[in-house]
N, C-alpha and C positions, 0 to 999 in steps of 0.2 A: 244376853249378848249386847244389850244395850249398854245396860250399865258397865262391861268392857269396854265398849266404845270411848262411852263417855271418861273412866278411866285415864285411858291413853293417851285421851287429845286435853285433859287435866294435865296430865302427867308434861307430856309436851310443851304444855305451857309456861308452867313452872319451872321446870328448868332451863328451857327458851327464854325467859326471863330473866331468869339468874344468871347464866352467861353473858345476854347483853349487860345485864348490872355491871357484871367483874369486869367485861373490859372497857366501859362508860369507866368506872373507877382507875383504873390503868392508864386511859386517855386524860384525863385531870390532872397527872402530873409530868413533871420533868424532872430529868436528871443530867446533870453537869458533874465537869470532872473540873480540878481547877488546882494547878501547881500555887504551892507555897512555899515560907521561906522558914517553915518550922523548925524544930530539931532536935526536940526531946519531947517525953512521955507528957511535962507541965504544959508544950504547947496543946499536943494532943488534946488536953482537956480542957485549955481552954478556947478554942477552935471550938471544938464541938459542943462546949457547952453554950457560949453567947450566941452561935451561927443558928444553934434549937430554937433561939429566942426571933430570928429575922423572920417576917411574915410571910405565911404559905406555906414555911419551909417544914418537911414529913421527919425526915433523917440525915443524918448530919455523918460522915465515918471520914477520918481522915489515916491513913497507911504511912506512919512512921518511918519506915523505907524509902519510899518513893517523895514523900512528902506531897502527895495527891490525897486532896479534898473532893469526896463526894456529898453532891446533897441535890438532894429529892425534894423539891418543891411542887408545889399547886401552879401549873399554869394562869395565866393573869395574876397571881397575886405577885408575883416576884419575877425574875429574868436573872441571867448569868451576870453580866453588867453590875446589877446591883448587889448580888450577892460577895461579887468582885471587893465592890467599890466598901461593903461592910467587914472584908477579912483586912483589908487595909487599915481601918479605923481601929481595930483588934491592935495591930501593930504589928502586919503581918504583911509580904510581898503575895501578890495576886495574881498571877500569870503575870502581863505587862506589865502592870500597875503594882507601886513602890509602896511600900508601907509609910505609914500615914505619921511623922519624923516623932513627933510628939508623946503619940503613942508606943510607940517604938521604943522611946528612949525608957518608957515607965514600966516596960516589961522586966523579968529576972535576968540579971546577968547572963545565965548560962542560953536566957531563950534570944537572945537577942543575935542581927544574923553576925555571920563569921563565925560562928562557935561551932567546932567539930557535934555531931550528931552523939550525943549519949544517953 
């Protein structure tokens, strides 16, 4: 009977444990949603492939549709703001914030804004 006891309150613990783990982990990030000025498949991948590289950040998916960027960062390593301020530098509009003229201009023809979505 003992050794059921002891069992149980093992039992208990370890997965008492593991729950607080999973949402400790849950709590460490953030997610932002953040319009752009995309507008085809080229954007797409590049959006998501340099935004992989911005620190903190977990996942990167941007909706070709909508042209809503999501990404999943680590709390303290990064904020909306700067993630902002890096799809800019990309060459890309960021909610408020305009794309960065320069870089803009160095993207493909077709991704550059004013071009119908294809």
């Amino acid at each position: 009977m003992k050794t059921l006891k002891s069992v149980i309150i093992l039992l208990f613990f370890v997965f008492g444990s593991a729950a607080l783990t999973a949402q400790d982990a849950e709590s460490k990030y953030e997610k932002v949603e953040i319009q752009t000025s995309a507008v085809c498949g080229m954007c797409k991948d590049r959006l998501e492939k340099n935004m992989a590289f911005e620190k903190g950040v977990k996942s990167v998916s941007l909706d070709e549709e909508t042209k809503i960027i999501t990404i999943e960062f680590r709390k303290g390593k990064n904020d909306k703001e700067k993630l902002k301020k890096a799809i800019t530098k990309i060459g890309y509009d960021a909610d408020d914030l305009l794309a960065d003229q320069k870089a803009h201009d160095k993207l493909p023809a077709c991704c550059q804004k004013g071009n119908e979505p294809h």
